[in-house]
N, C-alpha and C positions, 0 to 999 in steps of 0.2 A: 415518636418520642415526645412525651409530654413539657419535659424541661431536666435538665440537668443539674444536681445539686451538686455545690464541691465546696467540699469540706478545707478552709486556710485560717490557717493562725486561731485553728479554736472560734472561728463565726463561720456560718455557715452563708453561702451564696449561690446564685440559681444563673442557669444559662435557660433560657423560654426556647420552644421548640429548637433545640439545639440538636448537632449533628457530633453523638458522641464518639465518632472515631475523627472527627476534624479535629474537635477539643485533644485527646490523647493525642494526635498529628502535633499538635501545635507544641505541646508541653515534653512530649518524645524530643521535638527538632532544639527545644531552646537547652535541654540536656545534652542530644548528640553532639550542636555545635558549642559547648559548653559557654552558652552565651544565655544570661535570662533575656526574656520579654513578655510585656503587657498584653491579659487576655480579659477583653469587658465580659464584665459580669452584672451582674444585679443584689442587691442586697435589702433584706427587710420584706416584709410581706405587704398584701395589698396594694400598694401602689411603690411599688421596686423606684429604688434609687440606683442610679446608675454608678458601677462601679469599677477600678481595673485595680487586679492581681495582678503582681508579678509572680512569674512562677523559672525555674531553674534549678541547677546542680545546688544542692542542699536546704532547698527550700522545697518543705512537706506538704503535698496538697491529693488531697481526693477527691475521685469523681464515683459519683452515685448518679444513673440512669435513675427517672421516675421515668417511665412508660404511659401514654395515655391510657384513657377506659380502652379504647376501638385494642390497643394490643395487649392490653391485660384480655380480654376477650378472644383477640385471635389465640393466642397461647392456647388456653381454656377449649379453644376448637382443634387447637393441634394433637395438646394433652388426649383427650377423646378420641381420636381418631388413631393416633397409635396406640392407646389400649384396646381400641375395637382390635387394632391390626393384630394385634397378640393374643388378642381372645380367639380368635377366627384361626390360627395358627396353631393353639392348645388345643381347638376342637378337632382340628384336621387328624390331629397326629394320634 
């Protein structure tokens, strides 16, 4: 993953090679225990200023996955290879 974008308070802010099911971990736990807490982010383009959200029970926040090239690419190799799988499968029959 190339970096994580999340969408708070109407500005948008970036997590760099981020691990998007840690993030959702974090922001699930500070819901579950309906306790918020501070997750760094980055903010601004080019040379990111460092940033921290709080996130919690009634505070609206999204995450948006940006994917590097290498898995916009694998995809692109997977896409292909299951419609080969299906083409070969409409021949058969």
């Amino acid at each position: 993953m190339k970096r994580v974008n999340i969408m708070y308070g109407g500005a948008q802010y970036s997590v760099g090679q981020a691990d998007v099911e840690a993030i959702k971990a974090a922001i699930e736990e500070a819901f579950a225990t309906n306790s918020p807490r501070w997750i760094r982010v980055n903010f601004g383009e080019g040379r990111p200023q460092p940033a921290d959200v709080l996130v919690g029970p009634g505070i609206p926040v999204s995450i948006i996955p940006i994917p590097s090239d290498d898995d916009v690419a694998g995809d692109a190799d997977e896409r292909a290879e299951v419609e080969a799988r299906r083409s070969t499968r409409v021949d058969e029959v």
